[in-house]
Every structure is written in C-alpha cells, then in structure tokens.
C-alpha positions as CSV (number, residue, x, y, z in Angstrom):
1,X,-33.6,11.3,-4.8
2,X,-30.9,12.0,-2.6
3,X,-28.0,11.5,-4.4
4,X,-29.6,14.4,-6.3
5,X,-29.3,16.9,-3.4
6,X,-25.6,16.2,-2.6
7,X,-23.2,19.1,-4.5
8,X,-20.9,17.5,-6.9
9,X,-18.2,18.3,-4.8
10,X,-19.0,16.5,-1.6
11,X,-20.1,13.4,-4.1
12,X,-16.3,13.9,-5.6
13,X,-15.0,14.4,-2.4
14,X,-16.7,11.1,-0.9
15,X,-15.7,8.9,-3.7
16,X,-12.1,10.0,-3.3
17,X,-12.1,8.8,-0.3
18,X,-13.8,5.6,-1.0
19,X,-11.3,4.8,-3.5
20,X,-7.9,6.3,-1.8
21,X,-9.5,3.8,1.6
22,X,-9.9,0.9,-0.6
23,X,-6.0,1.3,-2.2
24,X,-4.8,2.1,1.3
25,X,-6.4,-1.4,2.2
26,X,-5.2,-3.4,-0.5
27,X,-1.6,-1.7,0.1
28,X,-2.5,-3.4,3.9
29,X,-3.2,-6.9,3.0
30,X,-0.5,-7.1,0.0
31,X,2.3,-6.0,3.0
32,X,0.3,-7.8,5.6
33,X,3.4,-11.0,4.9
34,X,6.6,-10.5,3.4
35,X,6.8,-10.2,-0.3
36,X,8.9,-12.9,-2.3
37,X,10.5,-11.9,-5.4
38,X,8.5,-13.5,-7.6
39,X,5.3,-11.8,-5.7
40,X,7.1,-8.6,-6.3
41,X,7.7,-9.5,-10.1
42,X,4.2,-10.6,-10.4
43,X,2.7,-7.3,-8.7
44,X,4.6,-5.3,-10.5
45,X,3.9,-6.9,-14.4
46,X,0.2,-6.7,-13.4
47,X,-0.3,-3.3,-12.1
48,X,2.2,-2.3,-15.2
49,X,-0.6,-4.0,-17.4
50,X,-3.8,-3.0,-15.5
51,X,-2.3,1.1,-15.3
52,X,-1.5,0.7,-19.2
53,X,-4.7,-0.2,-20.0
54,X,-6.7,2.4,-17.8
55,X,-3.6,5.3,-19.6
56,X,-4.3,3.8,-23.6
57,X,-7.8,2.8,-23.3
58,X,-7.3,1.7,-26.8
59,X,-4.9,-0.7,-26.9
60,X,-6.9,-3.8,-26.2
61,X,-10.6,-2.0,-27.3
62,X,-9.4,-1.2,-30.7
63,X,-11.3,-2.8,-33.9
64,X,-7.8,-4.4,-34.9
65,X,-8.1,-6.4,-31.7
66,X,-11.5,-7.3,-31.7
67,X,-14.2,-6.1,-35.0
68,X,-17.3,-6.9,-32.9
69,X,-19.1,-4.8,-36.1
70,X,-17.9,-7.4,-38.7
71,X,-19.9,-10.3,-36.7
72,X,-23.2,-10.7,-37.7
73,X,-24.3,-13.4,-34.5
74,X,-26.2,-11.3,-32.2
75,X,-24.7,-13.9,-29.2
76,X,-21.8,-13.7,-30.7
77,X,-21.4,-10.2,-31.1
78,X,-22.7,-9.9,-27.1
79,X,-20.0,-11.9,-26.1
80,X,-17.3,-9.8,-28.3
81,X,-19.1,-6.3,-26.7
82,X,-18.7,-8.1,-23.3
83,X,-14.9,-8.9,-24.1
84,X,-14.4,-5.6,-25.6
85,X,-15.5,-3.7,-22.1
86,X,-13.8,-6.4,-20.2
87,X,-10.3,-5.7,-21.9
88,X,-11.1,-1.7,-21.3
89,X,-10.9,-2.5,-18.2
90,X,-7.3,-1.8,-16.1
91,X,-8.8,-3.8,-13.0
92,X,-9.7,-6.6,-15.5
93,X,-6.5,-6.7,-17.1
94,X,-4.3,-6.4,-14.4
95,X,-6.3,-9.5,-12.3
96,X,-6.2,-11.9,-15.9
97,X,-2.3,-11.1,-16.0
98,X,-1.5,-11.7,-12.3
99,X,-3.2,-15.4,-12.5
100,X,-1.3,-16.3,-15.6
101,X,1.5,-15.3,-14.6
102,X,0.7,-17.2,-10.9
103,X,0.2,-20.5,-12.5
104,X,2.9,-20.1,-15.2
105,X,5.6,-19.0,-13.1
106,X,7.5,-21.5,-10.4
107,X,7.7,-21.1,-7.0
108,X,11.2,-19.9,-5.5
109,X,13.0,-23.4,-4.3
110,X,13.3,-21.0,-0.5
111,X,9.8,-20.6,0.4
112,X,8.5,-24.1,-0.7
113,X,7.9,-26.5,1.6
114,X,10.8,-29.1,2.2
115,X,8.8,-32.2,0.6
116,X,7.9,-29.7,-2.6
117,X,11.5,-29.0,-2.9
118,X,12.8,-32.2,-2.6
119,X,12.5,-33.6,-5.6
120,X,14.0,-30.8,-6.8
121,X,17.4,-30.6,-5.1
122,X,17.6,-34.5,-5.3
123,X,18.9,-34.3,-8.7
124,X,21.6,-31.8,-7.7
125,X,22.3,-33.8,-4.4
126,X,23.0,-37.1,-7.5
127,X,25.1,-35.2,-9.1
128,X,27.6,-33.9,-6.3
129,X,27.6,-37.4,-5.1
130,X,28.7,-38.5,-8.7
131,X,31.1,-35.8,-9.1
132,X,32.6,-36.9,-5.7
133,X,32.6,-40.4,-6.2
134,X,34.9,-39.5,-9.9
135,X,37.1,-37.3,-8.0
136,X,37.9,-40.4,-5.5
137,X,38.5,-43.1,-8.4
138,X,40.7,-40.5,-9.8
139,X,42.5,-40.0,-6.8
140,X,43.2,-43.9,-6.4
141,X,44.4,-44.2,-9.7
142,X,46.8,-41.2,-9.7
C-alpha cells in the first residue's frame, strides 16, 4: 500500500541510489588490498562478460543456445527456463566467468606463499646448478 503512494520519481530516485551505494561498496572492498594482475585480468574478463550480457540480452537467451520449446519434459523444460533467465542474467554471468577463470588460472609465483612456490622454483634452481656444474667440467678440460 505504500509503495503505491510514493511518485515514480522519488521510487527512481531511491533505487538509484541503492544501486550507485551498492557499486560504490563493491568498488570499496575490491580496492580494500592491492590488486594482482591476475585479479585485474580476472575482473576485467568478468565484468567484460557480465556488461555483454546485460548490453545483448540475446546472446546467451537465444533458441540457438538453448530450445527450451523443443523439450517436451515439463522438469526438464523448468530447468532449461531456469537456465535460460540465469544466462540473461549479466550478474550471473559475470560471477560463473570469474570462478572459472579463479580455479583455471595459476597464481602469480610473487604473491604465493614460499612453501607453494617452492616446488616451483626448485626445478629452475636444478637446472642453474646443472648448467654451472657443465660450465666447470668445461672449464677443467679446456
């Protein structure tokens, strides 16, 4: 009943600022520690996939993508409708393609810890050790 008697405007107005508050904290707590490069990377593929789908609403709703018509599984074509609304979705989108791309991508060898980047640097530590070793037999034999 009272969401009745507020103008359009002021209702406009208020979700504005609802919204523009929300971004302003999310700006807040993505800047809150430094950004690696692969954080930036990954912020910047998602929101690039999440604004996408909010501009071509289309791309991922389209019948080429999904025919939820052609299935004749009531569950089943629930759970296509359900997908279908999901992928309309930028916020969807954009949260699917930064957890992917989280697990898929490594860490940088700089901000791991010194036991996760051990094993790592071992191998190269092997080989400088071999290389040096090769120079010194050379060495004795010229």
């Amino acid at each position: 009943m009272i969401l009745q008697i507020i103008p359009l405007s002021v209702f406009g107005g208020m979700s504005t600022f609802l919204f523009a508050n929300i971004a302003v904290s999310g700006i807040k707590v993505m800047t809150s520690e430094p950004l690696t490069r692969r954080s930036r990377f990954i912020l910047a593929i998602s929101l690039s996939f999440g604004v996408g789908t909010i501009i071509r609403k289309d791309w991922l709703t389209s019948t080429a993508f999904l025919d939820c018509g052609a299935i004749e599984n009531e569950a089943k074509k629930g759970l296509c409708t359900a997908a279908t609304v999901t992928m309309g979705t930028g916020y969807a989108i954009g949260c699917i393609v930064a957890l992917l791309l989280n697990s898929i991508l490594p860490a940088d060898l700089e901000s791991m810890e010194e036991e996760e980047a051990l094993p790592l640097t071992a191998k190269k530590v092997e080989e400088s050790e071999e290389s040096v070793e090769s120079e010194k037999l050379e060495a004795e034999i010229s």
